[in-house]
N, C-alpha and C positions, 0 to 999 in steps of 0.2 A: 332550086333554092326557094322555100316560102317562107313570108315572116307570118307570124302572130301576134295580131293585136287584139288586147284585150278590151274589149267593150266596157270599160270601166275608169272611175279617175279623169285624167285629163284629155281621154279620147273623147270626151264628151265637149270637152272646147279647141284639140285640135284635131281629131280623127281626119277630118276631111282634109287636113294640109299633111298630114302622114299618109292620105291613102293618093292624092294626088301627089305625091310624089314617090310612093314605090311606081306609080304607074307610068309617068313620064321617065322612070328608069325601066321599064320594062322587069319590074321586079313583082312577082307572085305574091298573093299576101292570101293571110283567112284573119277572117273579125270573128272572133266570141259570141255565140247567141245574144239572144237577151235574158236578164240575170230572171234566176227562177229559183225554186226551193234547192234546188240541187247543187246549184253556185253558190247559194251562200251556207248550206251547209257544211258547203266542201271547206269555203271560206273559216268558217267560225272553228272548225277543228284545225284550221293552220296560223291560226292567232290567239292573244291572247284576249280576256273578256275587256281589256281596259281600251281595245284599239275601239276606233269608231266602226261603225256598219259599214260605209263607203270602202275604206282598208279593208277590211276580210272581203267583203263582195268583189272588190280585186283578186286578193288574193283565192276566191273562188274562181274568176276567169281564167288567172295563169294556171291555175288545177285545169280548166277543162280544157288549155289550149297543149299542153307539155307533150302529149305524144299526137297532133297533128300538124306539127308545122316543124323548119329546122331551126330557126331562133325566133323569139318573143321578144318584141318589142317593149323595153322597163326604161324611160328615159329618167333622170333627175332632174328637178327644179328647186334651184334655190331662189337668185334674183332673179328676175323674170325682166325687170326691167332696172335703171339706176335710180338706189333708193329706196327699191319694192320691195321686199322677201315676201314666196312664199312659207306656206305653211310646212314646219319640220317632215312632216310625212311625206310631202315631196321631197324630199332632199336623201330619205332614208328606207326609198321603197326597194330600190334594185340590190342593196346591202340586206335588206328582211327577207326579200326575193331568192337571191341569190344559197343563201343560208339555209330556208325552209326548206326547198327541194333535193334530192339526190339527181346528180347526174343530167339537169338541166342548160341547155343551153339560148345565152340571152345577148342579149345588143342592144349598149344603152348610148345617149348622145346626154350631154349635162348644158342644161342653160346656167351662168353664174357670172351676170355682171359687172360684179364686184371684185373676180379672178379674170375677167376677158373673155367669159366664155359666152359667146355670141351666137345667136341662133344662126345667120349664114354661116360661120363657121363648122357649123356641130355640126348642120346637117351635110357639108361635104364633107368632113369624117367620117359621117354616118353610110355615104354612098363608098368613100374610099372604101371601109368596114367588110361592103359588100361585093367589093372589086372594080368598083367602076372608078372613071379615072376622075378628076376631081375636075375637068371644065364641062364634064358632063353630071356630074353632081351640081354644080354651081346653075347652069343653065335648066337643069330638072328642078332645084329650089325657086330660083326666079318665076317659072312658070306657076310652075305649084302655090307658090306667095301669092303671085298676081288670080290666081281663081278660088285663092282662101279669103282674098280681102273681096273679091266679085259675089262671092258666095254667100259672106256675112251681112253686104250691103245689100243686099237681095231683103234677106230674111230681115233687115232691120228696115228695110221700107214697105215689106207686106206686113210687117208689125202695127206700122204707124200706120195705114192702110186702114186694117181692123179698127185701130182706134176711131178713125175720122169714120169711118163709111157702118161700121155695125151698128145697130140698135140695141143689139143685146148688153147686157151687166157685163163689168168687167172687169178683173182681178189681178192686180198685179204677184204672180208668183215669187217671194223672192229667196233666192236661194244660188248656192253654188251650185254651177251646169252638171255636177256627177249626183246631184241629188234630184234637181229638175228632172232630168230627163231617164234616169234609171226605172228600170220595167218592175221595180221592186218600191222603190221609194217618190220618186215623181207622177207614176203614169196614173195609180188609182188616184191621187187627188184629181191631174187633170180627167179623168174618167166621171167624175164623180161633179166637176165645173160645168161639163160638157153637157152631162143628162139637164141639167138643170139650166140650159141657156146659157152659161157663164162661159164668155170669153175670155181664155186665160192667158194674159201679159206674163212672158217671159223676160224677168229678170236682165239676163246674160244676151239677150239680144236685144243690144246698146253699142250705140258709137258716139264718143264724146272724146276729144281732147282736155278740156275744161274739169279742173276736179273741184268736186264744190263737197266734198267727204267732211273739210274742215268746219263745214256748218252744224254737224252731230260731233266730231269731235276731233279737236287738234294732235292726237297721241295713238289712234288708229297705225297698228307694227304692221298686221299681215296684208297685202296688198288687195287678198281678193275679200276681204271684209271692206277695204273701201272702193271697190269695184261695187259692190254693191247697194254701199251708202249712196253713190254717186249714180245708181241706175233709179234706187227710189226719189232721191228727190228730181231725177229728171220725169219719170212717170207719174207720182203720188198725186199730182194734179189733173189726169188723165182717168186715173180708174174708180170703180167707185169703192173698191177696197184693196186691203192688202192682205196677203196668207205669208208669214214668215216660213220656210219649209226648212228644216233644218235634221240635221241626223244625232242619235247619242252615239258617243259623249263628245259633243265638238268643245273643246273647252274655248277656241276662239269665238266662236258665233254667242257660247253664253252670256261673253260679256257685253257682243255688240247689237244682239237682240235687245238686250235690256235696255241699253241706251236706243235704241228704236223706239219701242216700246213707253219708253218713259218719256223721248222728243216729240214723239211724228206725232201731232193733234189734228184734231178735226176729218177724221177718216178711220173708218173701222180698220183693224187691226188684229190680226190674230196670231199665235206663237205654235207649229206643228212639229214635235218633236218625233222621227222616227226610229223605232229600232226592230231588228229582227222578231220579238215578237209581238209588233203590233199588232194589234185589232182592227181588220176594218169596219167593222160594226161600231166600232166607237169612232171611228176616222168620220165616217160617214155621219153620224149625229151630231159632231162636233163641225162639220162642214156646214149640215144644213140647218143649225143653228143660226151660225155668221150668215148664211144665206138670208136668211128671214130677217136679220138685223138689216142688212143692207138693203131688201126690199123696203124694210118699215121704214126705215132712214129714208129712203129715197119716195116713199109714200106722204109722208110728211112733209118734206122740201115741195113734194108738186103742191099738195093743200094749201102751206105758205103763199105760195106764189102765186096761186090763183087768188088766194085772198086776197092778196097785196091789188092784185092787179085790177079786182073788183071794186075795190074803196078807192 
């Protein structure tokens, strides 16, 4: 038995507590390259043009995973948390999935707090699913939780690390984690922060109980738009700018870009829309534009201050 997981979606914020837990089940798995022309053109001819980029580029992983593994890993998410919803495309990906292919087969678990579907719970269905018995499911998720939270808090204090101890500029990336970190849509910005000294602040590695979302806006619906209200104004005082990274056509990020955009003052600021035919020749001039504002900005602050300090 192998599963497959697709390198896409929300493998990008839980991959690592799905691959630790096929493993403490002694369970085979294969992860999807990283996305390239071939994935998302496989994508974009098994969707339609209205879906976003992140959708098709999924649905080009499950194309390249369909004949090496014996099920694929399509989970649902609706509530993620009480309160929360995600975004409809979570809720409706293993039903587009299921539909698009002949003859495929898949294994999904549903988060839905609003019907009781609880993550401990799912995922010992999800081992029942694959024949194991359910105190060894239960005891495989415990582990596995317990090195997803060791895991996250690692990366969120070599984060804060960078902040305190680097000299270099620094930029707060913000964006949903399937756009951050996709080899298609995330990595040429950060490629491009990097050449140039710029230390790039990840968004999605954040930990806070405290939700301070209602300072941009009281009516914020989908959860992980205010995941990420509440990651900026945790960092926005930490970097010296900000890159919105966003994919077309997200119709939730348009509206809550704008309210970014139109709130967050005193700190440059900039909006990066991607889709399948982007340009990086234009990515790239429009990067080291913001680049040169954030030096001149920061050229000026030191002038001030020396002046101040001389008089």
């Amino acid at each position: 038995m192998k599963i497959g997981i697709p390198r896409s979606l929300m493998f990008h914020k839980l991959g690592y507590l799905w691959i630790k837990f096929f493993e403490n089940l002694n369970i085979d798995y294969i992860i999807s390259s990283n996305t390239n022309k071939n994935i998302v053109d496989a994508g974009k001819k098994l969707t339609t043009d209205e879906n976003c980029i992140p959708f098709k580029i999924h649905m080009g992983h499950i194309n390249y995973l369909k004949d090496k593994c014996d099920l694929i890993l399509v989970p649902r998410f609706l509530g993620t948390e009480k309160d929360k919803q995600e975004c409809i495309k979570f809720n409706s990906i293993y039903d587009v999935v299921k539909n698009s292919f002949i003859d495929i087969n898949l294994i999904e678990y549903d988060i839905d707090y609003t019907e009781n579907k609880y993550e401990i719970f799912e995922f010992i269905n999800l081992g029942n699913k694959l024949g194991k018995k359910r105190i060894e499911s239960l005891k495989a998720y415990r582990k596995a939780k317990k090195q997803f939270k060791e895991y996250n808090l690692k990366r969120f204090e070599n984060q804060k690390s960078i902040i305190k101890t680097s000299k270099n500029k620094k930029i707060l990336l913000l964006g949903h984690h399937y756009n951050l970190y996709d080899n298609v849509i995330g990595k040429p910005v950060v490629k491009i922060l990097k050449k140039y000294n710029i230390d790039p602040i990840y968004s999605d590695i954040f930990i806070s109980k405290k939700d301070r979302s209602e300072n941009i806006s009281t009516t914020l619906y989908w959860n992980s738009n205010k995941e990420l209200i509440n990651s900026l104004l945790y960092y926005k005082n930490k970097v010296d700018g900000i890159i919105i990274l966003t994919s077309f056509p997200c119709g939730n990020d348009c509206l809550v870009n704008e309210l970014i955009m139109r709130k967050v003052k005193d700190i440059p600021i900039i909006n990066i829309v991607i889709d399948e035919l982007n340009s990086e020749t234009g990515l790239i001039t429009r990067l080291e534009s913001f680049i040169d504002i954030i030096n001149e900005r920061s050229n000026h602050f030191e002038k001030s201050d020396k002046f101040s300090k001389s008089r």
